[in-house]
Structures are given as structure tokens and as C-alpha cells.
VEXDREN-2710 file (C-alpha; in Angstrom, 1 decimal):
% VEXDREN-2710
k/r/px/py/pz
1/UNK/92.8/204.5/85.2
2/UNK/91.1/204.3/82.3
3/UNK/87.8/206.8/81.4
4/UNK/84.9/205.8/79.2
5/UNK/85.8/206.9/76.3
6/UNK/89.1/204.4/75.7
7/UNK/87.4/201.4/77.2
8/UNK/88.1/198.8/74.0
9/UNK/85.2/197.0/72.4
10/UNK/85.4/193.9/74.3
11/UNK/85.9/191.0/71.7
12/UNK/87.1/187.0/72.3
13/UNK/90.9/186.8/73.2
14/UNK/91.0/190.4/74.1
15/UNK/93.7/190.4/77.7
16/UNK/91.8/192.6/80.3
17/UNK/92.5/193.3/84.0
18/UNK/89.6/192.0/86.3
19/UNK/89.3/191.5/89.9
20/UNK/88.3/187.8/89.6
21/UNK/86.7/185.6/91.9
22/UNK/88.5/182.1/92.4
23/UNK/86.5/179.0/93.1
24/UNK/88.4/179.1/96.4
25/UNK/88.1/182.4/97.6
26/UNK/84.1/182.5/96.7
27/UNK/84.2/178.7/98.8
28/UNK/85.6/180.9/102.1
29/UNK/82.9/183.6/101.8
30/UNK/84.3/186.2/99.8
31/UNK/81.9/187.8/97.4
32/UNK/84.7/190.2/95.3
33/UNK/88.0/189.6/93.7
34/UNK/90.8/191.0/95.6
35/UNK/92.6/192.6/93.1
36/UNK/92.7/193.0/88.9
37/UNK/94.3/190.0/87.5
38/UNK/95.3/189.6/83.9
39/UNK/92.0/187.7/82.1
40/UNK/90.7/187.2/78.6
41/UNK/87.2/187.4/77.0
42/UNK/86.0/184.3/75.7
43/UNK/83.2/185.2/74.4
44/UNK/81.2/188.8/73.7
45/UNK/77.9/189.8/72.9
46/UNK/75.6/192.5/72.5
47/UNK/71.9/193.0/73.6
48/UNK/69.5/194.4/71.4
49/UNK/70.1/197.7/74.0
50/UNK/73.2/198.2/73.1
51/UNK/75.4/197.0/77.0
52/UNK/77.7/194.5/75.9
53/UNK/77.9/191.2/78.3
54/UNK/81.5/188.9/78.4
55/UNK/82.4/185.6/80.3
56/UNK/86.0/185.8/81.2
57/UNK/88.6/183.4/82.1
58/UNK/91.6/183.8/84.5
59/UNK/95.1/183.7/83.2
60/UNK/97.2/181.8/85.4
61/UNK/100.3/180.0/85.8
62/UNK/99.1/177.5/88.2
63/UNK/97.7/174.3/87.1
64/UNK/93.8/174.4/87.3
65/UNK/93.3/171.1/88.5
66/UNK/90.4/168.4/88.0
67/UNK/88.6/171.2/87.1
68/UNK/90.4/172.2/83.6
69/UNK/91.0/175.3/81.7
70/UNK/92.4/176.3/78.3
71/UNK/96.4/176.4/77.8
72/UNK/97.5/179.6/76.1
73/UNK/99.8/178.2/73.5
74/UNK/103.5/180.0/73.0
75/UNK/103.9/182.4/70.1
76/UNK/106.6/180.0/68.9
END
């Protein structure tokens, strides 16, 4: 576990662990991810009081659908 002080800056493309909420699971009634799954910051800002607010996408190897998402190209 990490502790305050070495929480990163959070900036876009940055690969955090978050307990994320699938369309699915919120459809069913659940209100809290289940457990930390890999996810990036898209994008990062800061409010003029200083707390820091992110949207995050999931990583995933499943195909997301109708719905879309962003393909994470190889390092090749």
C-alpha cells in the first residue's frame, strides 16, 4: 500500500490501479468496483484549490463492444 507521500502526480497516460465500475456491474446494482484493475488517466486537472480531478479508462482485453474504447497500440 502506498502512503501519501509517493502517490505520483496524476498526468494523461499514467497506468494506475482502480477499483472500476463496469457498465454491467453498475446495470445489476452495484455501486463500487470489486477490485483494483489496471486503468489509465486520460485526462488531469487541477482546481484553483489545489485537489486534482482525473477521468479514467479501464484496460482490458475484452472487446468493448458497440460502445467503443481506445486500442493501446504495441510498443513495436
Amino acid at each position: 500500500m502506498r502512503t501519501a507521500g509517493t502517490v505520483p502526480e496524476p498526468f494523461p497516460g499514467l497506468v494506475i490501479g482502480y477499483a472500476y465500475l463496469w457498465a454491467d456491474e453498475q446495470d445489476r446494482g452495484i455501486e463500487e468496483g470489486r477490485k483494483d484493475r489496471p486503468s489509465a488517466i486520460v485526462a488531469a486537472v487541477q482546481s484553483q484549490d489545489g485537489v486534482s480531478k482525473v477521468a479514467v479508462m479501464a484496460i482490458t482485453h475484452v472487446d468493448p463492444g458497440p460502445d467503443g474504447g481506445v486500442e493501446i497500440p504495441s510498443k513495436d
